[in-house]
N, C-alpha and C positions, 0 to 999 in steps of 0.2 A: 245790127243785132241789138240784144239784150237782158241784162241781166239781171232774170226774173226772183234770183235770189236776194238779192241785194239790192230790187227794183232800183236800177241807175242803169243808163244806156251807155254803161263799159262791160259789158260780157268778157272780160281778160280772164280765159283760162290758169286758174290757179294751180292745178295739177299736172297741165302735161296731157291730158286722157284725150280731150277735146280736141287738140290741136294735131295729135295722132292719128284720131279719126277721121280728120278735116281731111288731111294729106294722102288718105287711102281717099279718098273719094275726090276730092278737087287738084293735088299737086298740079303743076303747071311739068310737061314733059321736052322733052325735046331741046331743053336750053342749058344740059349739061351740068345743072344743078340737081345734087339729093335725088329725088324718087319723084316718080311718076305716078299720077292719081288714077283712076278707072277713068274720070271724066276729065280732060284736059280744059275745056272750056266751058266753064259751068260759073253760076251764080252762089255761093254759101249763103246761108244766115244762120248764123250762130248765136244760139240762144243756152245763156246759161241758170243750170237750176241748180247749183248746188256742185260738192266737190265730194269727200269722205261721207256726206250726208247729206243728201236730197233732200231738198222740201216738197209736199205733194202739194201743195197750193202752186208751187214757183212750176207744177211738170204739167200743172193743167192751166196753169194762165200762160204757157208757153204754145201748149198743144192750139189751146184755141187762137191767139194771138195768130198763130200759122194757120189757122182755117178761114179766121177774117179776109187776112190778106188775100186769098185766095178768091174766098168767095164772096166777097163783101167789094173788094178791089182789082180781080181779075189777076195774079201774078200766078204766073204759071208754074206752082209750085208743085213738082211729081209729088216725092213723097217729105216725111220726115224719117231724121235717123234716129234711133233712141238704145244706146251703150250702155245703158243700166238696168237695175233688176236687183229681183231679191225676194221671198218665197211669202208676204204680205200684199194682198193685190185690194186697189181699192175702189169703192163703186164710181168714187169719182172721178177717178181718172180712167177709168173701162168708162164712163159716160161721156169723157171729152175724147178719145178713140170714138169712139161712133158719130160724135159732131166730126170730126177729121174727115172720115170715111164719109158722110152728107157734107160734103165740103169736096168731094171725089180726092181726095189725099191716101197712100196708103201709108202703111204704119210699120215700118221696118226694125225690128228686136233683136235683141241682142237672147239667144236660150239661154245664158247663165254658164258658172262656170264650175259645178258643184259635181260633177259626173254622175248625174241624175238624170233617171227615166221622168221629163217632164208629165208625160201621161196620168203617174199618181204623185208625184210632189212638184205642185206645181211653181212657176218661177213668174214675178211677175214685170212688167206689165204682158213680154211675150202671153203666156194662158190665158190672158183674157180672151171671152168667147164672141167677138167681133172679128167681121168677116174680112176687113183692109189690115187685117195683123200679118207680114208676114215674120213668121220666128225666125232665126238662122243659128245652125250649130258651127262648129269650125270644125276643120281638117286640121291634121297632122302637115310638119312640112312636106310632105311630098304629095300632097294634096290627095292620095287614095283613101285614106281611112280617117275614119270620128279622131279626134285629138283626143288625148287621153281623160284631159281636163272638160270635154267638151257637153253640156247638156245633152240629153236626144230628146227625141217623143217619136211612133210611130204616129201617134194621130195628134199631136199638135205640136210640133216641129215641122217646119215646111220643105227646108231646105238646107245644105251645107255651103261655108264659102273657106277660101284661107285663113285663119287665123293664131297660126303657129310662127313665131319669129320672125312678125312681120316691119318692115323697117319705114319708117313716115315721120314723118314732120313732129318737131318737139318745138317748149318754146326757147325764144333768143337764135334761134335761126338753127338752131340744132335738130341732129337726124338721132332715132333712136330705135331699137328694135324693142315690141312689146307683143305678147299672145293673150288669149280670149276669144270670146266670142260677140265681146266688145267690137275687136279688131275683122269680128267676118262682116256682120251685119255691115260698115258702109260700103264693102264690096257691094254687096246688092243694092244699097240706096245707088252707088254709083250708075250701076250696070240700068235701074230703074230708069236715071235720067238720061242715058244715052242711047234708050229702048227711045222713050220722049221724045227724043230730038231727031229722029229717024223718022215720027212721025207722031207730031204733036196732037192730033186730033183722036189719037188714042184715049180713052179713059184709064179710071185706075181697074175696074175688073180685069179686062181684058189683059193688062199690062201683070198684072197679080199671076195669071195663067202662063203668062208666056213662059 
């Protein structure tokens, strides 16, 4: 990995956020340890941009950094996960989403956590108007309905995952419960890369639909 904030190849999660997300998407299952990921056997690279305050330089030299690798050096990267936001969207990082996506990468978002109809207040990077975006809102714990906290959009919100008192990976080996829509979004990066490995020769559209 790497930590595009602080450009040094220690991406150490300062906050906690990261490492929580990690664990909804990669935990290792079955060995009687903590929590269990969507993807049991999967690859991470953890890139960090920032903690209280993202740099938009550190979100777009990461964004493309992951589309090199991909398309420059072949690693078979489904998607990325992207747990942040915030209602300032910028052209240039809606222009490294579109290198992503020509890179066949999609782009998995967090809708925000403002209990906003995304449709007219929009939350970003989720709104941007590139087609490998997918948004995600969170559910309530019992997984029926929108979490109270949770963004929507009818037309640009794509989907829901869990993100209500969700328990994953903290750092120093510790488990922790946290909610968002932080926490739904690597539902879906997971669920993306376990789509992949079902059958790798799927592109990102296709995979986008399912």
């Amino acid at each position: 990995g790497y930590d595009f904030a602080s450009d040094d190849n220690d991406p150490d999660d300062e906050s906690g956020h990261g490492t929580h997300v990690s664990g909804i998407i990669g935990a290792v299952g079955d060995n009687t340890l903590g929590v269990t990921g969507v993807n049991w056997q999967i690859q991470l690279l953890p890139l960090r941009v920032g903690d209280s305050t993202l740099s938009t330089s550190a979100i777009i030299n990461a964004l493309d950094y992951v589309a090199a690798l991909r398309e420059e050096h072949g690693h078979p990267i489904v998607a990325t996960n992207n747990s942040y936001g915030g209602p300032d969207g910028s052209e240039f990082v809606r222009e490294a989403i579109e290198r992503q996506r020509d890179a066949g990468l999609l782009f998995v978002a967090a809708a925000g956590n403002k209990s906003a109809n995304n449709d007219e207040f929009p939350s970003f990077p989720a709104n941007h108007p590139v087609d490998n975006i997918l948004s995600v809102a969170a559910t309530d714990t019992g997984g029926e309905a929108l979490a109270w906290y949770s963004n929507y959009g009818p037309v640009t919100v794509d989907l829901a995952a869990p993100g209500t008192s969700i328990l994953s990976t903290d750092r120093g080996g510790a488990y922790t419960y946290k909610s968002g829509t932080s926490m739904a979004a690597p539902f879906v990066a997971g669920g993306l890369a376990l789509l992949h490995a079902l059958d790798p020769t799927v592109t990102a559209a296709p995979l986008r639909d399912t």
